[in-house]
Z-matrix of the N, CA and C atoms (Angstrom, degrees):
N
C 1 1.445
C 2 1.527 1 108.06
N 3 0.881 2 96.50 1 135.62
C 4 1.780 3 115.29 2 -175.12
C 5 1.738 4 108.35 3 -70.28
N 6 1.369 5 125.99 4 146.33
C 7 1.715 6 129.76 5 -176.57
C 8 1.518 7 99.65 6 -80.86
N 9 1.144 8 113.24 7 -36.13
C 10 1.768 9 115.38 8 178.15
C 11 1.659 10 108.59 9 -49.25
N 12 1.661 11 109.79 10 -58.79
C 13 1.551 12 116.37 11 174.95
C 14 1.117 13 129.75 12 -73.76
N 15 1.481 14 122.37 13 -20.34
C 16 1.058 15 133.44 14 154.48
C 17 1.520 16 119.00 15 -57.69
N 18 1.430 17 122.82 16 -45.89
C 19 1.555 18 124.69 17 170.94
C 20 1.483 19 136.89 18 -79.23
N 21 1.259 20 91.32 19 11.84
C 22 1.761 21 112.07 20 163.00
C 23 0.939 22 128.74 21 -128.73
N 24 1.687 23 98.18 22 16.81
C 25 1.305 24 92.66 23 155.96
C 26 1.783 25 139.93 24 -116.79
N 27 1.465 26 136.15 25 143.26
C 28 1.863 27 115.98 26 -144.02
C 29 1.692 28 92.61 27 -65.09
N 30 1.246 29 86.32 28 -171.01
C 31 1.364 30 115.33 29 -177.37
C 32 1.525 31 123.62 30 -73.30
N 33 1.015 32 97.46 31 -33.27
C 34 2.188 33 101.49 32 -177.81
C 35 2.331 34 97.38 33 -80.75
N 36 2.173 35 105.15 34 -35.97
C 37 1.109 36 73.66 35 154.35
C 38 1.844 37 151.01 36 -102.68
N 39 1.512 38 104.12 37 9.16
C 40 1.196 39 129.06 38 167.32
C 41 2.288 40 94.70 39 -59.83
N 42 0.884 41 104.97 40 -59.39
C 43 1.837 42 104.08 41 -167.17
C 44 2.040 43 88.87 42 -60.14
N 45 1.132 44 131.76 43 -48.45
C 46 1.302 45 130.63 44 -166.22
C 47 1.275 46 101.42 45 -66.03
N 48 1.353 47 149.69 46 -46.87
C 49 1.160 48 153.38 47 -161.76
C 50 1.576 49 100.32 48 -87.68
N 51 1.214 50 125.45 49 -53.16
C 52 1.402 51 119.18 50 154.64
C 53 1.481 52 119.63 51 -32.06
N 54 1.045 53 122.46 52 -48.46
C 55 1.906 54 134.03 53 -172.24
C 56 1.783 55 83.66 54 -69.14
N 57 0.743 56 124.02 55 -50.94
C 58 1.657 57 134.54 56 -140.19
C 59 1.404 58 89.36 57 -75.36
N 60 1.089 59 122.50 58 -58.84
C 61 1.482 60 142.03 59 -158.75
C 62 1.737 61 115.08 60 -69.92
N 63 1.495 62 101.54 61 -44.89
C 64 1.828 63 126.81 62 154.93
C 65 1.699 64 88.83 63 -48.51
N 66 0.903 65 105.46 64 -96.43
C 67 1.688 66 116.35 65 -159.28
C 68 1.086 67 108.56 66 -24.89
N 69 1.656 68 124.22 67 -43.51
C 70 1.322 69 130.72 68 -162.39
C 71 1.897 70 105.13 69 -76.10
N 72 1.249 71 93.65 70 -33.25
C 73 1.433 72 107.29 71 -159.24
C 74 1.619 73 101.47 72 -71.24
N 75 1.480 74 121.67 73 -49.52
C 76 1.373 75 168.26 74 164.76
C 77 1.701 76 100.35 75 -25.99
N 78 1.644 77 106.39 76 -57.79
C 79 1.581 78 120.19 77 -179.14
C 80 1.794 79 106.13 78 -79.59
N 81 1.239 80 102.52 79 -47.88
C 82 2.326 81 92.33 80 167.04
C 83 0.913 82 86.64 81 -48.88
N 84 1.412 83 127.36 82 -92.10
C 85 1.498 84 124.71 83 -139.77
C 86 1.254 85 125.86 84 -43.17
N 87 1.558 86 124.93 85 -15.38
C 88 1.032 87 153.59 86 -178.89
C 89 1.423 88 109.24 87 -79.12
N 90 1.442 89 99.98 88 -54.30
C 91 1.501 90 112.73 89 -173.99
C 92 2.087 91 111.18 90 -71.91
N 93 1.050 92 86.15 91 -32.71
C 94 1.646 93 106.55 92 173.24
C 95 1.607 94 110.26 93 -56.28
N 96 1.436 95 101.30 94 -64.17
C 97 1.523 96 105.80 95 168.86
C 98 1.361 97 112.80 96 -41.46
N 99 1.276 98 133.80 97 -48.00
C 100 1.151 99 124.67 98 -144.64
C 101 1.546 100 102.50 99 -97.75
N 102 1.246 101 105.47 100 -19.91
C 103 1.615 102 106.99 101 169.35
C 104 1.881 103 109.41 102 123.09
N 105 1.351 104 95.69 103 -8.96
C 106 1.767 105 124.67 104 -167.20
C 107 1.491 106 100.99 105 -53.51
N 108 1.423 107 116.80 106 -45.18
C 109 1.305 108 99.69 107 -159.96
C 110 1.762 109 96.24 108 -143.25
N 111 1.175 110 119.09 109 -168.79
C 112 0.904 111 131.22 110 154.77
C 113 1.941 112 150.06 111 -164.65
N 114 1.560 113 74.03 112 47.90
C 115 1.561 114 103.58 113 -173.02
C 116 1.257 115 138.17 114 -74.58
N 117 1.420 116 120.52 115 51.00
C 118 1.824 117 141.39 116 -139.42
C 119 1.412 118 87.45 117 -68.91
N 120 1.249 119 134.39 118 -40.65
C 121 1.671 120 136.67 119 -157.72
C 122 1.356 121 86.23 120 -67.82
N 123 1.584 122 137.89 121 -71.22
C 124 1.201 123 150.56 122 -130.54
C 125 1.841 124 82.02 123 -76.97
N 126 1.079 125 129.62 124 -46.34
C 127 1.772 126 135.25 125 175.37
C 128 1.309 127 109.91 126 -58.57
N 129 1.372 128 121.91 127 -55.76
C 130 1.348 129 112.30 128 174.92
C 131 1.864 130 118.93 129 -67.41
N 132 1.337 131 96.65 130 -30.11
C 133 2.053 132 82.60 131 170.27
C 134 1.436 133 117.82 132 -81.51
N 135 1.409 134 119.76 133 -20.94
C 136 1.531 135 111.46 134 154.99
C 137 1.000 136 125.98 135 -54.77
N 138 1.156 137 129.50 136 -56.19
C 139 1.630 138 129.80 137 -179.21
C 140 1.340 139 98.06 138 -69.63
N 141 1.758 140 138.23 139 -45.65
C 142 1.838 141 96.58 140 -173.19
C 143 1.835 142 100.87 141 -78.17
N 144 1.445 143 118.24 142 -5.75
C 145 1.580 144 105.22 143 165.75
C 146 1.308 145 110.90 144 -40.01
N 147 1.414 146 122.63 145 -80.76
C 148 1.405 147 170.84 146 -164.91
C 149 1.970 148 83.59 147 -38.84
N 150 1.369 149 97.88 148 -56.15
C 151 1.792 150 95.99 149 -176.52
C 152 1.198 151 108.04 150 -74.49
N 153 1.325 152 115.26 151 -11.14
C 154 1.834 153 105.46 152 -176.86
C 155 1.725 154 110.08 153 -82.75
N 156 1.811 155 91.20 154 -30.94
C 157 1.528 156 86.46 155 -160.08
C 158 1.726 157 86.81 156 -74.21
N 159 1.424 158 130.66 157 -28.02
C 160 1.540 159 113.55 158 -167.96
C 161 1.101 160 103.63 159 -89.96
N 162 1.605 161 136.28 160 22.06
C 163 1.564 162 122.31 161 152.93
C 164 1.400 163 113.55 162 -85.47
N 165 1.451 164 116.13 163 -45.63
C 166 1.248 165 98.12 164 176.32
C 167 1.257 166 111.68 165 -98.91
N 168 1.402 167 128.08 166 35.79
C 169 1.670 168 98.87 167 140.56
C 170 1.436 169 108.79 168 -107.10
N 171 1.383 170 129.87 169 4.73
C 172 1.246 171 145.25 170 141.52
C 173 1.635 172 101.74 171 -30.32
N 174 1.558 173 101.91 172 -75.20
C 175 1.408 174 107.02 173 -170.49
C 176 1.404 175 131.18 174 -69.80
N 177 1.582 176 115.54 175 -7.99
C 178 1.179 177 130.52 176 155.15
C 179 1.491 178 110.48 177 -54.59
N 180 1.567 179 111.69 178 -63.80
C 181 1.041 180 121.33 179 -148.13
C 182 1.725 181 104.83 180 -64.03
N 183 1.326 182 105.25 181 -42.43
C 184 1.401 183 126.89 182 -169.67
C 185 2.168 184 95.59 183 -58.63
N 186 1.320 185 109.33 184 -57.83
C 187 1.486 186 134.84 185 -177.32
C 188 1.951 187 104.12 186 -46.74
N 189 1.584 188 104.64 187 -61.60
C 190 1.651 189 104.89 188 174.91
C 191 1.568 190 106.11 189 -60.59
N 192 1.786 191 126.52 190 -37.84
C 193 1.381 192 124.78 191 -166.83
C 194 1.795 193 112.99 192 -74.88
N 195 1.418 194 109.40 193 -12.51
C 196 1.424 195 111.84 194 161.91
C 197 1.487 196 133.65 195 -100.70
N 198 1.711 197 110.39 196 -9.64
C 199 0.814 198 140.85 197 147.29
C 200 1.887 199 125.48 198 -41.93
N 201 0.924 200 82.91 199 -46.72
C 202 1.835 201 111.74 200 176.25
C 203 1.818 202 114.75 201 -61.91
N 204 1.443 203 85.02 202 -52.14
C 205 1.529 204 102.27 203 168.60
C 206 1.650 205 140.87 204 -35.05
């Protein structure tokens, strides 16, 4: 997933796509264990997904908390 599409999108769906992205990540790894698959690429772009979507709501969060100020 691209940082452009990722940053337009709000916040309740930035947290859903996060859940989505866990889960997804959660079921390879699962499937990995078990011997099912073996799709390490498809694991490694979830997790830096997963880190993209929690930087910028990192950077939201950080952005409204100086905002406040």
């Amino acid at each position: 997933m691209k940082v452009d599409k990722i940053r337009n999108l709000t916040e309740e769906e930035l947290l859903h796509q996060e859940r989505d992205l866990a889960d997804q990540l959660f079921k390879l790894k699962f499937q990995l264990n078990m011997g099912q698959t073996e799709s390490l690429k498809k694991i490694r772009g979830l997790r830096k997904d997963i880190a993209r979507v929690k930087t910028i709501l990192g950077e939201r969060t950080r952005a409204a908390a100086t905002e406040k100020r």
